[in-house]
Wavefront OBJ file of the C-alpha trace (Angstrom):
o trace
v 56.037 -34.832 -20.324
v 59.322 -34.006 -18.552
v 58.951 -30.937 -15.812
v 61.216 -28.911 -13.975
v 60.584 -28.632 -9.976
v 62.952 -26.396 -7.886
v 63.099 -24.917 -3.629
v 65.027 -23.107 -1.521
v 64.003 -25.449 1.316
v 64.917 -29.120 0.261
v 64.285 -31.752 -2.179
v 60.262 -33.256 -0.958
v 59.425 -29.435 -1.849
v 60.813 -29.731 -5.051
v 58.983 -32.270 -5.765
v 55.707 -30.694 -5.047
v 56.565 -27.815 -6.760
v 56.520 -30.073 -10.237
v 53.914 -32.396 -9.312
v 51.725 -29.127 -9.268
v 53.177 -27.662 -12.416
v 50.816 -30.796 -13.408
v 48.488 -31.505 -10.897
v 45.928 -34.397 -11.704
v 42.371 -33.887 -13.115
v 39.811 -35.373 -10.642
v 40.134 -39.166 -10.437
v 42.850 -39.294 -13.316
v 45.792 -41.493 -12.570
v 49.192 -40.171 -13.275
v 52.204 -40.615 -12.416
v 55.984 -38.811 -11.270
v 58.568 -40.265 -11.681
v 62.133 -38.732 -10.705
v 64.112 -38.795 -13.555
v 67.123 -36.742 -12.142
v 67.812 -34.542 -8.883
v 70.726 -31.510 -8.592
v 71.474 -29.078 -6.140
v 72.231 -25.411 -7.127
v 74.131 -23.701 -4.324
v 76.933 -20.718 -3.960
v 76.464 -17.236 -5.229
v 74.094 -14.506 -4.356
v 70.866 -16.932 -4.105
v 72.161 -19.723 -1.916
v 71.116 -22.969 -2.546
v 68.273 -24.289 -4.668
v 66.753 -27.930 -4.779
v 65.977 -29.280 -8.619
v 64.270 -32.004 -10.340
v 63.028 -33.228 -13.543
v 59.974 -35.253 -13.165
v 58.464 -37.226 -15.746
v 54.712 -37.107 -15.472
v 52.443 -39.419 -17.336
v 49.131 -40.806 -17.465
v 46.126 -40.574 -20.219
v 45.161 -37.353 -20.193
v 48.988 -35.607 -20.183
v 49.952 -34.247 -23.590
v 52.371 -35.807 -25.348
v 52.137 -38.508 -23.426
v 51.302 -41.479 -26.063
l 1 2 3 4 5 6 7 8 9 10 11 12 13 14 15 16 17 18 19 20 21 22 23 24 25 26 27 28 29 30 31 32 33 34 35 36 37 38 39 40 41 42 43 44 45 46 47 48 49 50 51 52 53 54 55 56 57 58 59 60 61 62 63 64
């Protein structure tokens, strides 16, 4: 499953963000992997931190 994490603030809180856009399930491994990073800045809301995180582990969906 690929997710989407953004912030205002810098790219660790990004990361959060999509880690709990998925957060795990008790003692469930997963894992995040960073698949790409971009900043967003300029215009009337500044700058935003992004990422797209690839979570996986056997209970995401999709995940075979």
């Amino acid at each position: 499953m690929l997710i989407t994490g953004s912030s205002q603030t810098d790219f660790a809180a990004a990361l959060q963000d999509a880690m709990g856009q998925q957060p795990t399930q008790g003692d469930v491994p997963r894992r995040y992997e960073v698949v790409r990073a971009w900043v967003d800045t300029g215009g009337i809301v500044g700058t935003w931190f992004r990422c797209e995180v690839a979570v996986t582990g056997p209970d995401v969906p999709g995940d075979d």
